[in-house]
N, C-alpha and C positions, 0 to 999 in steps of 0.2 A: 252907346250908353254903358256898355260894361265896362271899357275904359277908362269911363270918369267915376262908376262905381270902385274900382279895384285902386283907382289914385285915391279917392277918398280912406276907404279903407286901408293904405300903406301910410297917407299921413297922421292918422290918428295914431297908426300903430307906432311912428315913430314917436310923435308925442307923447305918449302913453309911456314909453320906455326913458324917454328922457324924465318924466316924473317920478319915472322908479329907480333912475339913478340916482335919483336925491335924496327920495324917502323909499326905500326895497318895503317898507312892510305898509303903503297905502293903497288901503283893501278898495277906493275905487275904481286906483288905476289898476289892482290886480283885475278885480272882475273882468274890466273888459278888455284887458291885455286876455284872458282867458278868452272870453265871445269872441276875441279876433283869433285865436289860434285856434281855436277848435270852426270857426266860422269861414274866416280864410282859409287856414292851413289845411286844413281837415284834417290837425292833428289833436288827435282826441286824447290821446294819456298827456298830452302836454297841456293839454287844457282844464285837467282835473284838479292840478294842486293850485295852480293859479286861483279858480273859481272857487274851491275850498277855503282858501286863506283870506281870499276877498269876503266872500260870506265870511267866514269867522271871524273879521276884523269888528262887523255888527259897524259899521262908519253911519253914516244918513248916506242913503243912495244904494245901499250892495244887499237890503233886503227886498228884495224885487223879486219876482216869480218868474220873468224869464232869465235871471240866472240860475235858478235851481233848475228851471226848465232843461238848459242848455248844462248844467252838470249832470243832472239824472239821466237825460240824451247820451253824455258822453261818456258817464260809467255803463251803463247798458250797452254802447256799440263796441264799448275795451272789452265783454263780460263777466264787466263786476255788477253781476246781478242781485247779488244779497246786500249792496251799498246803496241801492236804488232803492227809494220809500217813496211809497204811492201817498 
């Protein structure tokens, strides 16, 4: 089962990046190019400006509470703790 989890999650990832070769500033595919880096990777400062720019883009889809979730998770684990709003 984690197999078919970990293929799933590399194809999206690949998809995701191929939509950001097109357009670099679509704030859906950022979002979850961020959920996957910080999700997969467990690279958490590479997942912050991703997830920020995805939210700030304001698209339909990237004001969702598990991407603030998964930002405010991964400024608190970098210790930017004064960027983290309860």
């Amino acid at each position: 089962m984690r197999s078919i989890f970990k293929s799933v999650f590399y194809l999206v990832y690949i998809l995701t990046l191929k939509v950001l070769r097109q357009d670099p500033t679509n704030g859906f595919a950022l979002v979850h190019l961020g959920f996957i880096v910080k999700t997969g990777d467990h690279d958490y400062a590479g997942a912050i400006p991703l997830l920020q720019q995805g939210i700030a883009s304001n698209v339909p889809g990237v004001i969702d509470g598990r991407f603030f979730f998964h930002l405010g998770d991964a400024l608190f684990r970098t210790g930017q703790h004064d960027e983290v709003v309860l």
